[in-house]
C-alpha positions, 0 to 999 in steps of 0.5 A, spaced: 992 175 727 989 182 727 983 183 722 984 189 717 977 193 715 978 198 710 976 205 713 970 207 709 970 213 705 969 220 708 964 222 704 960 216 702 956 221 696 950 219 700 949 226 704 942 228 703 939 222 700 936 217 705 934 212 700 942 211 698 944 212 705 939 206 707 942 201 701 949 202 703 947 201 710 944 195 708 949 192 705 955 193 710 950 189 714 950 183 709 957 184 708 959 183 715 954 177 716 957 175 711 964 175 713 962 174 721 959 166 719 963 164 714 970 166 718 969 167 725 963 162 727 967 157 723 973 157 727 968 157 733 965 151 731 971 147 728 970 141 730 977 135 731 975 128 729 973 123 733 979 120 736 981 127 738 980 128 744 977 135 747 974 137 753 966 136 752 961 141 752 958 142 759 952 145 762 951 153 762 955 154 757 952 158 752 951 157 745 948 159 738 943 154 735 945 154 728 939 154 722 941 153 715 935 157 713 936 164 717 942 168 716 947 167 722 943 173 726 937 170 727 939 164 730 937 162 736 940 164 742 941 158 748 945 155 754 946 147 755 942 145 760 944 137 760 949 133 755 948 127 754 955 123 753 955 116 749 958 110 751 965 112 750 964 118 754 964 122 748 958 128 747 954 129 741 948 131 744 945 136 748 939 139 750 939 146 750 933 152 753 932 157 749 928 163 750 922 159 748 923 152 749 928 147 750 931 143 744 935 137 744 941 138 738 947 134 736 953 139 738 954 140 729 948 144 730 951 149 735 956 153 735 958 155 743 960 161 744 967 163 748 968 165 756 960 165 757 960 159 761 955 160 767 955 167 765 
């Protein structure tokens, strides 16, 4: 379904007031993280129940770790470099390399981003 973004105003009454100009920048930028993370990575991130099967999560992909104490655009940003498959065959845990280190997650703490596998 296609996103509706109303188009903002011609003259926003902030011309020739930075401070103005810089509060409604300021919040448009938390009004779209706000919307990014509460629409777009939860439908990312739905998960089925177990018994659902899908296909798990493979090395190379690309992912966003998440963080409950920073906002969504500030996670950290990294690719799966091993899965780690239960008895069942199931992947619940990944160890993932970031710019700076290498972290093992369970996969309720990522978010994997589309069509960026081995990208």
């Amino acid at each position: 379904a296609p996103i509706n973004v109303p188009e903002p105003p011609y003259n926003s009454g902030c011309a020739g007031q930075p401070k103005l100009r810089w509060q409604l920048v300021v919040t448009m930028r938390d009004h779209f993280w706000s919307r990014w993370s509460t629409e777009y990575l939860q439908h990312l991130q739905q998960l089925g129940k177990w018994r659902d099967r899908s296909a798990n999560l493979q090395p190379g992909t690309l992912v966003l770790l998440k963080d409950e104490l920073l906002p969504p655009g500030k996670w950290a940003l990294g690719r799966i470099r091993e899965a780690h498959p239960g008895a069942d065959g199931l992947v619940r845990v990944v160890t993932v390399d970031t710019a700076i280190s290498r972290l093992t997650r369970p996969i309720t703490k990522i978010c994997p981003l589309p069509g960026l596998r081995n990208a």
